[in-house]
Backbone as XML, in Angstrom:
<?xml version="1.0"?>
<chain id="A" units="angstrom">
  <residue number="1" name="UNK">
    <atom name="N" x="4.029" y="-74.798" z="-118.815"/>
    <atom name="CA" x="3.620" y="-74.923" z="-117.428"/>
    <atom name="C" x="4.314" y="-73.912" z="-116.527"/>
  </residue>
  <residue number="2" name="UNK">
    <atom name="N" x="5.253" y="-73.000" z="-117.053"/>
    <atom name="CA" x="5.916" y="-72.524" z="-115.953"/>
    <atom name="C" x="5.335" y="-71.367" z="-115.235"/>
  </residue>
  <residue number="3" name="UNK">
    <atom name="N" x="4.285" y="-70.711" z="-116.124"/>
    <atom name="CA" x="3.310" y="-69.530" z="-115.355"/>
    <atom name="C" x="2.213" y="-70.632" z="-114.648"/>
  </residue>
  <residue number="4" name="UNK">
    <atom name="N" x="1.828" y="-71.027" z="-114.959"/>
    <atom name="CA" x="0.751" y="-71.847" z="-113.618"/>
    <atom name="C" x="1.891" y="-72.285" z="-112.386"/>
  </residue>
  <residue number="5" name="UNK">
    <atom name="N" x="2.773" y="-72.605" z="-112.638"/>
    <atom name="CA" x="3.909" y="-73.451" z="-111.540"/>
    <atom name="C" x="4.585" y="-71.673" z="-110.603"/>
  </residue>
  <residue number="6" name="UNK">
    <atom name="N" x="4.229" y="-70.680" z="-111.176"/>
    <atom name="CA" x="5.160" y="-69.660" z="-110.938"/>
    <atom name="C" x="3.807" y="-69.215" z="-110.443"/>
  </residue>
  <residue number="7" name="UNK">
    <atom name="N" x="2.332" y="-69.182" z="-110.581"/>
    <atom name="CA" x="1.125" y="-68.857" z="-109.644"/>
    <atom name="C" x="1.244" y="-69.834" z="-108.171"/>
  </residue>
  <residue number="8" name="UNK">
    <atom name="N" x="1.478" y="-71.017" z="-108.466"/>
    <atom name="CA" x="1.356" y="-71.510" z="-107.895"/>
    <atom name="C" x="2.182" y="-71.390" z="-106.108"/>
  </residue>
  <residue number="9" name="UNK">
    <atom name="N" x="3.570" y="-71.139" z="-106.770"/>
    <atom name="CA" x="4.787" y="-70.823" z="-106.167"/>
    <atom name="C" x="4.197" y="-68.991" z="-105.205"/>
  </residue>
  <residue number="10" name="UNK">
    <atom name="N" x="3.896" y="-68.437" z="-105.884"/>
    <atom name="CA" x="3.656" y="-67.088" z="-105.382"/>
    <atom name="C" x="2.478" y="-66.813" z="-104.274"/>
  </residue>
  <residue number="11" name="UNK">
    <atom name="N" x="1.772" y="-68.549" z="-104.180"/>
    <atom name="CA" x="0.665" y="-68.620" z="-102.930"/>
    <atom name="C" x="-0.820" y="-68.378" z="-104.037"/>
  </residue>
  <residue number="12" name="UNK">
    <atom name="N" x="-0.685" y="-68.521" z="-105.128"/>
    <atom name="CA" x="-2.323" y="-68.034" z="-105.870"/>
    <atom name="C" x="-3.300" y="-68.406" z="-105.492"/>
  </residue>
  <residue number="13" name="UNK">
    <atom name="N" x="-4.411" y="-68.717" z="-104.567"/>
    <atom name="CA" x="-5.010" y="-69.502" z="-104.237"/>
    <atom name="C" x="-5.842" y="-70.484" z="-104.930"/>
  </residue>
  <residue number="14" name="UNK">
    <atom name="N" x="-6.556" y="-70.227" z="-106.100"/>
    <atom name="CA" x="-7.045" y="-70.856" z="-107.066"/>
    <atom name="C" x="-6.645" y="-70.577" z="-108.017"/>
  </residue>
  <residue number="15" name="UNK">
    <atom name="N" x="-5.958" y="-71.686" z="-108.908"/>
    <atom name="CA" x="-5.397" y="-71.643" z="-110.643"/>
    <atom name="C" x="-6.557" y="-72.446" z="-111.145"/>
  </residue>
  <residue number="16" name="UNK">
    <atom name="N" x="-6.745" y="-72.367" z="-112.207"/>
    <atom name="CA" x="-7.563" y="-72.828" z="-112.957"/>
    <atom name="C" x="-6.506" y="-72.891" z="-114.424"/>
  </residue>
  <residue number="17" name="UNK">
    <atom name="N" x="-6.278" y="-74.243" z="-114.719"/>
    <atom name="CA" x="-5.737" y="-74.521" z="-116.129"/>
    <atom name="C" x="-6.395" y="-75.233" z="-117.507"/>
  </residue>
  <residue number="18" name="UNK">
    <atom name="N" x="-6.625" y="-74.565" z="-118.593"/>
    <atom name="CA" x="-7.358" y="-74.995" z="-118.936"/>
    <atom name="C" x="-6.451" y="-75.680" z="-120.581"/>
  </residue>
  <residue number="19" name="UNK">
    <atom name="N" x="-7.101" y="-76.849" z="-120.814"/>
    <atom name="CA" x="-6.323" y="-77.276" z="-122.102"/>
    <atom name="C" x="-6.944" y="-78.447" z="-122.723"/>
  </residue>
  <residue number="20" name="UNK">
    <atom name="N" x="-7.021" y="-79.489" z="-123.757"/>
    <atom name="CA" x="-7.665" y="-80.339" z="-123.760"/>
    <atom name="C" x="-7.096" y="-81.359" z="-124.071"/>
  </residue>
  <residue number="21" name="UNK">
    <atom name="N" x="-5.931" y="-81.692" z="-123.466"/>
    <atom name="CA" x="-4.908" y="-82.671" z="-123.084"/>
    <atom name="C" x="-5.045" y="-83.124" z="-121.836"/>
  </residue>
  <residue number="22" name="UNK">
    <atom name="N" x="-5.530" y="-84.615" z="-121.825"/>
    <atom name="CA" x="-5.427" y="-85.229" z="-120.264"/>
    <atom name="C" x="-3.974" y="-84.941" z="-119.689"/>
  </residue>
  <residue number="23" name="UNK">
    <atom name="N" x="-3.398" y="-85.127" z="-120.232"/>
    <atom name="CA" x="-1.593" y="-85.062" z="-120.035"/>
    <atom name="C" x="-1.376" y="-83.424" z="-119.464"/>
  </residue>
  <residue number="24" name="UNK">
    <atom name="N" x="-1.244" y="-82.618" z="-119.330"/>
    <atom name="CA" x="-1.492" y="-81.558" z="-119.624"/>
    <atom name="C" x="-2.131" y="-80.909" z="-118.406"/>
  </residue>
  <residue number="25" name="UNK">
    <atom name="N" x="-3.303" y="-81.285" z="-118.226"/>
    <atom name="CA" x="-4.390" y="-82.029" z="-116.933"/>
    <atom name="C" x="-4.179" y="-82.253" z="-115.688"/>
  </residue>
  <residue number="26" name="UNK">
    <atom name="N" x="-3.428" y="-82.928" z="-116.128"/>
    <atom name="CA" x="-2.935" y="-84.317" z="-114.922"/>
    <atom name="C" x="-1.466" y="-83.891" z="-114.853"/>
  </residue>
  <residue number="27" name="UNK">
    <atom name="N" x="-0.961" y="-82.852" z="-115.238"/>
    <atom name="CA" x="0.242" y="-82.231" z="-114.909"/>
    <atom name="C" x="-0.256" y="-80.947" z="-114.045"/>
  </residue>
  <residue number="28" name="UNK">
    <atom name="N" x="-1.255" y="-80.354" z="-114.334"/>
    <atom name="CA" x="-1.527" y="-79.016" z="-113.727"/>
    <atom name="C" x="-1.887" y="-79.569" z="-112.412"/>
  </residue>
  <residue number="29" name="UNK">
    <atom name="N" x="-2.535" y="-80.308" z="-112.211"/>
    <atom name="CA" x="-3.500" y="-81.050" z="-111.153"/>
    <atom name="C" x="-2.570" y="-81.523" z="-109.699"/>
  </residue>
  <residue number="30" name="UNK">
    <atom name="N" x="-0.893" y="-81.873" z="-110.269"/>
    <atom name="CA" x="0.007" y="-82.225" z="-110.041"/>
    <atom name="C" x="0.594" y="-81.402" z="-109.145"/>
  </residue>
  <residue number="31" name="UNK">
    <atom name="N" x="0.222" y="-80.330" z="-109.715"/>
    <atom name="CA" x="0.821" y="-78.998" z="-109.121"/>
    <atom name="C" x="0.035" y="-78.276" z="-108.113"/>
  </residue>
  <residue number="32" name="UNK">
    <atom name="N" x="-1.500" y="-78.791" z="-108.019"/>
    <atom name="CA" x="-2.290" y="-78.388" z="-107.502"/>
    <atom name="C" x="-3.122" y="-77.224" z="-107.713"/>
  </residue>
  <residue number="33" name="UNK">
    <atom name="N" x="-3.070" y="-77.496" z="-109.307"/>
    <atom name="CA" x="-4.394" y="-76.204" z="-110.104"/>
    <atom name="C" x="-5.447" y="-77.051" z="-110.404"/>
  </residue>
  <residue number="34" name="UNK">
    <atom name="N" x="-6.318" y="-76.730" z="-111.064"/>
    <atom name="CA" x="-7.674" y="-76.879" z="-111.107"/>
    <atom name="C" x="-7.748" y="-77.295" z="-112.214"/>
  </residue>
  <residue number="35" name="UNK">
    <atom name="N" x="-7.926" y="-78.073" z="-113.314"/>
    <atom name="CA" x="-7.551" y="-78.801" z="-114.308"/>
    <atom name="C" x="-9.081" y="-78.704" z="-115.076"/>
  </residue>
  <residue number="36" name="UNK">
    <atom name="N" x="-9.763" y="-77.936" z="-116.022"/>
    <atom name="CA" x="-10.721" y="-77.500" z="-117.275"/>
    <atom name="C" x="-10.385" y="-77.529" z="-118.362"/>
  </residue>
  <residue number="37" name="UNK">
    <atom name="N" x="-11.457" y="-79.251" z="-118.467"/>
    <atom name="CA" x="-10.842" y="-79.698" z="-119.966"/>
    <atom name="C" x="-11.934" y="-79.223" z="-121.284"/>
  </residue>
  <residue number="38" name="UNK">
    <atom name="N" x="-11.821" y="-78.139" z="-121.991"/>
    <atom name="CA" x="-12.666" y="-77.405" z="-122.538"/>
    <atom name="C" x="-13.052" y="-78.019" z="-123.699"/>
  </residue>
  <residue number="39" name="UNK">
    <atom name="N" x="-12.742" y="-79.658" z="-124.026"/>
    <atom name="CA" x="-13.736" y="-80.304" z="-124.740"/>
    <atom name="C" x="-14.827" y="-81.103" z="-124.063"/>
  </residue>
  <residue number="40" name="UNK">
    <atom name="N" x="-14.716" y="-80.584" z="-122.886"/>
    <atom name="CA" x="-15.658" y="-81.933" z="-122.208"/>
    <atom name="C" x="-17.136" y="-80.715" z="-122.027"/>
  </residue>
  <residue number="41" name="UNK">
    <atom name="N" x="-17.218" y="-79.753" z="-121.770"/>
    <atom name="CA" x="-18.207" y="-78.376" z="-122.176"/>
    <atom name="C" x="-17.638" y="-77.721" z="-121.876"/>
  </residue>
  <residue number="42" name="UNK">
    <atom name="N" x="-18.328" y="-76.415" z="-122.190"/>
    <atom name="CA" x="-18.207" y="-74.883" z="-122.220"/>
    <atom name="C" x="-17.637" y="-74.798" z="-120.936"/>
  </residue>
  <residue number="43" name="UNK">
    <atom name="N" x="-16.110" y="-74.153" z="-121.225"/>
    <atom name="CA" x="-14.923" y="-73.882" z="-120.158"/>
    <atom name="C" x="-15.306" y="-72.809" z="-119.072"/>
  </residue>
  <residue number="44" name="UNK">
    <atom name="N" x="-16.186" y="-71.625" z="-119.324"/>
    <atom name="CA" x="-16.575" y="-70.654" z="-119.502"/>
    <atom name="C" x="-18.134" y="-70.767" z="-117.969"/>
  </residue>
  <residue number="45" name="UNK">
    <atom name="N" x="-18.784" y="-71.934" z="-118.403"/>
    <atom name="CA" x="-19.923" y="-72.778" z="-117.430"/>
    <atom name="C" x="-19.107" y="-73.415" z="-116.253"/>
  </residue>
  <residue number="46" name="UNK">
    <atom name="N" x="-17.749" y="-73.880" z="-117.044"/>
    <atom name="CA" x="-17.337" y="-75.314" z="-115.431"/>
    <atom name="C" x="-16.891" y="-73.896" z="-114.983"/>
  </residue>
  <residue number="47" name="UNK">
    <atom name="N" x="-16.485" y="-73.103" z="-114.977"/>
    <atom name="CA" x="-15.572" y="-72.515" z="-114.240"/>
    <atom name="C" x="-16.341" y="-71.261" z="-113.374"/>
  </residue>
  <residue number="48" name="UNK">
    <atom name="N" x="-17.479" y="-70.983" z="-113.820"/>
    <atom name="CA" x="-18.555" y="-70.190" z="-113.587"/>
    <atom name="C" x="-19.104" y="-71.059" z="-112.303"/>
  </residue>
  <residue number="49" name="UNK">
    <atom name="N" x="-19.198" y="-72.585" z="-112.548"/>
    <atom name="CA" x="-19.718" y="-73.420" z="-111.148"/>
    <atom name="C" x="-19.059" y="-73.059" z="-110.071"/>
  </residue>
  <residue number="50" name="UNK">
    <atom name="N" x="-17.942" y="-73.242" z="-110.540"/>
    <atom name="CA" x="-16.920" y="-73.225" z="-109.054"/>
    <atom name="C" x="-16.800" y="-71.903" z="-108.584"/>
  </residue>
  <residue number="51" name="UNK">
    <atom name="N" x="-16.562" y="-70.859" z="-109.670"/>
    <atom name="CA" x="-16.495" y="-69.312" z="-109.152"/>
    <atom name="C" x="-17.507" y="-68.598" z="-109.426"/>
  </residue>
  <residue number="52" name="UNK">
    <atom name="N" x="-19.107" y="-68.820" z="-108.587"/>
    <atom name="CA" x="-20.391" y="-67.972" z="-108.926"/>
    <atom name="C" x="-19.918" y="-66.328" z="-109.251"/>
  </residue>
  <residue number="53" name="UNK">
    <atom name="N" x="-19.304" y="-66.181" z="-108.208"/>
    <atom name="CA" x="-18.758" y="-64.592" z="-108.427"/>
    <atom name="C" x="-17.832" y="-64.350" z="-109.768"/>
  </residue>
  <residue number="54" name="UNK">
    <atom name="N" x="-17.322" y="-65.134" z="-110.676"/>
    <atom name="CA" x="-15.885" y="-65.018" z="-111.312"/>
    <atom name="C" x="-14.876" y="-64.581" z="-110.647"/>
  </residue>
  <residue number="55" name="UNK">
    <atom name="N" x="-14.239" y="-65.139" z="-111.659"/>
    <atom name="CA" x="-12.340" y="-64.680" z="-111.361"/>
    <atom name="C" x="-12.014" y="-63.518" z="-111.127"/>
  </residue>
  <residue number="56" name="UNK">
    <atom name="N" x="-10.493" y="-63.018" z="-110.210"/>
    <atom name="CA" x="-10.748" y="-62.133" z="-110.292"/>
    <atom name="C" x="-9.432" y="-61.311" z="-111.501"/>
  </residue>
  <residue number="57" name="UNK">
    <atom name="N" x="-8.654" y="-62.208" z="-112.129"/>
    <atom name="CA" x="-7.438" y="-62.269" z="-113.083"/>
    <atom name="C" x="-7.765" y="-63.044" z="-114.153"/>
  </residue>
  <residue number="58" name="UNK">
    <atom name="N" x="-6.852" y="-63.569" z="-115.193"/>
    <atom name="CA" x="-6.990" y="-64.415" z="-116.237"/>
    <atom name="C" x="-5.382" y="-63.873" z="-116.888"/>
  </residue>
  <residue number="59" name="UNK">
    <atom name="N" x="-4.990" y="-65.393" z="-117.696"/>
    <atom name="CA" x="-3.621" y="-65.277" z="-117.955"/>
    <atom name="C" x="-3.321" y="-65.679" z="-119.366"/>
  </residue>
  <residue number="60" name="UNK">
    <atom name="N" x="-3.699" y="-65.289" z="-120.164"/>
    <atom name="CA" x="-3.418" y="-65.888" z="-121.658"/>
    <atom name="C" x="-2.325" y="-66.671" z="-121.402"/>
  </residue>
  <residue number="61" name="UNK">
    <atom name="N" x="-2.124" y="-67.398" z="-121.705"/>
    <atom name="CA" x="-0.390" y="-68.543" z="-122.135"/>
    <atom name="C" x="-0.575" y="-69.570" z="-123.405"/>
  </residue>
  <residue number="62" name="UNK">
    <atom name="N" x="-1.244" y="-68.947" z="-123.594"/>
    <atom name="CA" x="-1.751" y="-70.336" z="-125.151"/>
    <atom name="C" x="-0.520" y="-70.272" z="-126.059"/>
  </residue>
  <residue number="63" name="UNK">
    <atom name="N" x="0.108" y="-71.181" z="-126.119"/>
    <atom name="CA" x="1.646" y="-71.721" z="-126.889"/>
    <atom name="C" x="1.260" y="-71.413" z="-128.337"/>
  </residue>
  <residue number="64" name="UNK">
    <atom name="N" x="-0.186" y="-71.817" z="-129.008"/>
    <atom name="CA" x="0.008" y="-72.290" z="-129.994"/>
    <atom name="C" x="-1.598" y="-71.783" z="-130.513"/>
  </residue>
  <residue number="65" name="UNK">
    <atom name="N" x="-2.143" y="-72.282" z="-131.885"/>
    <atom name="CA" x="-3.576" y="-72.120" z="-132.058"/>
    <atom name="C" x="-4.445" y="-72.180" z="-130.812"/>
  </residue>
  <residue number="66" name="UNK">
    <atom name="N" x="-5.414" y="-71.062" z="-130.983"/>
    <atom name="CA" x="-6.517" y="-70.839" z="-129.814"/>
    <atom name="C" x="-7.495" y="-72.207" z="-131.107"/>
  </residue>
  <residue number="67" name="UNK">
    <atom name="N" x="-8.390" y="-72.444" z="-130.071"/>
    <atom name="CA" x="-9.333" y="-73.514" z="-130.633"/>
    <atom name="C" x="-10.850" y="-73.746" z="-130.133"/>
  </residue>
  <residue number="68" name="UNK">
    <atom name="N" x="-11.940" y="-73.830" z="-130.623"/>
    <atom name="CA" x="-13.343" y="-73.916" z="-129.914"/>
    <atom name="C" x="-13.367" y="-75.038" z="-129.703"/>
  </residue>
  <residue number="69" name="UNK">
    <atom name="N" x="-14.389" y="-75.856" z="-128.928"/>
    <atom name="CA" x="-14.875" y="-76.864" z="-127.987"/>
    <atom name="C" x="-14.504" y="-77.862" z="-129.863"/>
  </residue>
  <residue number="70" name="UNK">
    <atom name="N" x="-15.305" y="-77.161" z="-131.061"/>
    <atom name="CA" x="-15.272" y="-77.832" z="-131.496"/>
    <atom name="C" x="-13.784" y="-78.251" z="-132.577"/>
  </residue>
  <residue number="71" name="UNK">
    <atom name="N" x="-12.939" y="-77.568" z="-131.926"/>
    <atom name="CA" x="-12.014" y="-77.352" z="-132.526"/>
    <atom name="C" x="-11.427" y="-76.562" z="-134.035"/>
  </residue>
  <residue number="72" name="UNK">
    <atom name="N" x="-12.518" y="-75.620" z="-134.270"/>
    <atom name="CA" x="-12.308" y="-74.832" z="-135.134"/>
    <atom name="C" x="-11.446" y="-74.085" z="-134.471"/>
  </residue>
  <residue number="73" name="UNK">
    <atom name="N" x="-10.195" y="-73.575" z="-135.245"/>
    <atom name="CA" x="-9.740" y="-72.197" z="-135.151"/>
    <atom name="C" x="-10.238" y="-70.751" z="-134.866"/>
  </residue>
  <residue number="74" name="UNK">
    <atom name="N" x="-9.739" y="-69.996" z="-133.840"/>
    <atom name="CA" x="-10.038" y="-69.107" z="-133.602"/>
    <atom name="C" x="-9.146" y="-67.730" z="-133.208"/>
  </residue>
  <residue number="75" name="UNK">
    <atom name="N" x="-8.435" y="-66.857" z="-133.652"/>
    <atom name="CA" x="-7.643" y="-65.686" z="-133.162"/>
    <atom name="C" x="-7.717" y="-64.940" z="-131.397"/>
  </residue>
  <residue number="76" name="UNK">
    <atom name="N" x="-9.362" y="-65.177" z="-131.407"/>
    <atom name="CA" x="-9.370" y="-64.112" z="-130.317"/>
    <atom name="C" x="-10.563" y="-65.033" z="-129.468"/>
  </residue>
  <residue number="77" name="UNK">
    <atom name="N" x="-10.766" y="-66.359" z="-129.414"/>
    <atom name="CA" x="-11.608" y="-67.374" z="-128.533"/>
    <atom name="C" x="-11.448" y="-67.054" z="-127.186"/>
  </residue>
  <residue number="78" name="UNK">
    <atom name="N" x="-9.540" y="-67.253" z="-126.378"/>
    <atom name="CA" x="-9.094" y="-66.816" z="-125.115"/>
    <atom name="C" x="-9.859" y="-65.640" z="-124.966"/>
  </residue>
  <residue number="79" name="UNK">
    <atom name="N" x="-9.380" y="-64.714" z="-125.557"/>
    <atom name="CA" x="-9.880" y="-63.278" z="-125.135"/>
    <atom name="C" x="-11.324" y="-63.022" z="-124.806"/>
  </residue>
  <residue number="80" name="UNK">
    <atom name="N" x="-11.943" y="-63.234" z="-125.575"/>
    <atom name="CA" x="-14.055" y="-63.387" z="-126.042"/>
    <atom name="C" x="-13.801" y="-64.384" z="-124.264"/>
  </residue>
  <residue number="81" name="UNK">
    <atom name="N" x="-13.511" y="-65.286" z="-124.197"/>
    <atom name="CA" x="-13.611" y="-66.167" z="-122.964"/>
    <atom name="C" x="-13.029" y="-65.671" z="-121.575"/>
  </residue>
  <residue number="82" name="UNK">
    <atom name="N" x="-11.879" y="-65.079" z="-121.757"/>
    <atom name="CA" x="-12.115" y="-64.415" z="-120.049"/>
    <atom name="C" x="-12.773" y="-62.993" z="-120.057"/>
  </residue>
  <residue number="83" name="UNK">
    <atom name="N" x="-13.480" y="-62.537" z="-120.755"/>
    <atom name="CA" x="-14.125" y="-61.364" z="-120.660"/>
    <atom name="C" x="-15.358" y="-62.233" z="-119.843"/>
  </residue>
</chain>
């Protein structure tokens, strides 16, 4: 959490955190980011709602295995996804 908490801190205006841990969630949310839980659909669509224009950054921080909706493994999912 400490790069979303360190956007947050620096004035970012919209964070968007994405993970598929309610916990996780409901910690970002806490902080006052935008909480995209990328098993509930395509992370890629919710986030496209809210930002018709897109983003104008993106922040890899993935701790651990990248993963698809369906939870297959993936190397380069993040990447393919903020493009």
């Amino acid at each position: 959490m400490p790069v979303k908490h360190s956007a947050v801190l620096r004035g970012t205006p919209r964070i968007y955190v994405i993970d598929r841990y309610q916990q996780s969630l409901d910690l970002a949310a806490s902080i006052g980011a935008i909480p995209i839980n990328y098993n509930v659909s395509d992370l890629v669509q919710q986030i496209m709602a809210l930002e018709p224009k897109s983003v104008n950054r993106a922040v890899d921080a993935v701790g651990m295995e990248q993963q698809h909706m369906n939870c297959t493994l993936s190397g380069t999912i993040v990447l393919q996804q903020a493009m």
